[in-house]
N, C-alpha and C positions, 0 to 999 in steps of 0.2 A: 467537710473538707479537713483532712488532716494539715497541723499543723508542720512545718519544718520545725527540728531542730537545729540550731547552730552548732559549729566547733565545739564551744565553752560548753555549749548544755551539752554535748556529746561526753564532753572531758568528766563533767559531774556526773554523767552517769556511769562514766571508768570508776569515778573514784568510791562511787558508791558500792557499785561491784565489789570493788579490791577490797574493803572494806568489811565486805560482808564474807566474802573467802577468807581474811583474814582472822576474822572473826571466829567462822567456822574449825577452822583450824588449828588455833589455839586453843580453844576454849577446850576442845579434845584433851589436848596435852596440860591444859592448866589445870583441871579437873583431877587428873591423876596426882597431883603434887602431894605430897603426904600435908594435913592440915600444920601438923609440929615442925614440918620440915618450912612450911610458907611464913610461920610466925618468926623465923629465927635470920635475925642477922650477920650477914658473915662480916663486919666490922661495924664496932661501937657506934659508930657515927654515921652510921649506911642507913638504908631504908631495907625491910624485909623483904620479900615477896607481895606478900600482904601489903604493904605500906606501895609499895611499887603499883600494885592495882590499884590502890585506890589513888594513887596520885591520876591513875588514866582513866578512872570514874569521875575524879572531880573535871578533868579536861574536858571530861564528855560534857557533861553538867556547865560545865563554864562557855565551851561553845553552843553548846545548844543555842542558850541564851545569845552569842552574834549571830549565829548562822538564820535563826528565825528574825530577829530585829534586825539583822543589814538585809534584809529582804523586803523589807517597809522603809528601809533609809533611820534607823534609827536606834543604830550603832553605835554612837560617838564617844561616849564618855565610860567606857567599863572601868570596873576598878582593877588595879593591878594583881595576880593571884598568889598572895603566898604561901608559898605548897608546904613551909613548915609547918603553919601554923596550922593550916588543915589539914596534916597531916596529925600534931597534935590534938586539936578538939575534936576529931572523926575518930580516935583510934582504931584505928584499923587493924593492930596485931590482935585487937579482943573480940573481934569479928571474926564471923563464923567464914572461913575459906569458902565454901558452897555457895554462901552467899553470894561471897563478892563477885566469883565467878560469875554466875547466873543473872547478877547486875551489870557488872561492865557486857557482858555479852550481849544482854537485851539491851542496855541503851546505845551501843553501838550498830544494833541493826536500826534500831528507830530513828538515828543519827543519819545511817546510811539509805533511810527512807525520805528523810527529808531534804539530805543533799540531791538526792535524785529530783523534787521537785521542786528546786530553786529555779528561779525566773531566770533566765539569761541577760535578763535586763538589769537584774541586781548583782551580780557577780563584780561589779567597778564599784559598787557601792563602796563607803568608807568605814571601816571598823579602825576606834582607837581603846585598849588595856595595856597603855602602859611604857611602851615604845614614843618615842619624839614624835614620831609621824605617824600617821593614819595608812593603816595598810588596805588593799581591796576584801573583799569577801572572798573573790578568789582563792586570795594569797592564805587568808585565812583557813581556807578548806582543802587546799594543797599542804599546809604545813602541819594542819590536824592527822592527817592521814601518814606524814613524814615523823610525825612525835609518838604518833600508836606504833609503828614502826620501831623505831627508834628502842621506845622503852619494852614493847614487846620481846626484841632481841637479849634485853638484861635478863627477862622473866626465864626466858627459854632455853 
């Protein structure tokens, strides 16, 4: 007997779609960036191209981690991320551009494989990194998908 899905699981499998077209779609266009053109900063104090991927490689990376553990309830306590600093110790401008490509791309489809099989039951669950209050898993994988967005737009 097949299962139903609900609303929410319907909603995660939107998100994982859009997710995966978004994917697809950029990575076309990021690919072409010239490598000298992605290492370079248009002000001192900005983040490159490159530094800009990889701040949405660590995103991926850093949800992975709720989106899998608010699925068992055991989300509570993330640490806070600061994207200087990992931005720092990763350097990203001495990374090969193909790379980075070819990783945020693949861990955003894998991203977009596992939001597809979140439980509907764990979507209320509680995730806290850093924020006063504990946000849902939900909220968490609606604003994942609003921040690739987001910084994709700078990239492009």
């Amino acid at each position: 007997m097949k299962r139903s899905i609900g609303r929410s699981g319907e909603i995660m499998k939107h998100i994982a779609s859009e997710i995966r077209a978004v994917v697809d779609a950029a990575e076309k266009r990021l690919i072409r960036i010239p490598a000298d053109e992605a290492s370079q900063r248009d002000e001192p104090d900005g983040w490159s191209k490159q530094e800009i991927l990889g701040h949405l490689i660590d995103s991926a990376a850093n949800n992975h981690q709720r989106f899998v553990r608010a699925c068992s309830n055991q989300a509570m306590d993330f640490p806070p991320y600061d994207q200087e600093e990992w931005a720092r110790v990763q350097r990203c401008c001495e990374a090969d551009w193909g790379n980075l490509v070819s990783l945020w791309a693949s861990y955003n489809r894998h991203l977009s494989h596992v939001i597809e099989g979140i439980p509907e039951s764990a979507l209320s669950n509680p995730c806290s990194y850093g924020a006063p209050e504990p946000v849902t898993l939900e909220f968490v994988v609606h604003d994942y998908l609003r921040h690739l967005k987001h910084h994709l737009g700078d990239l492009l």
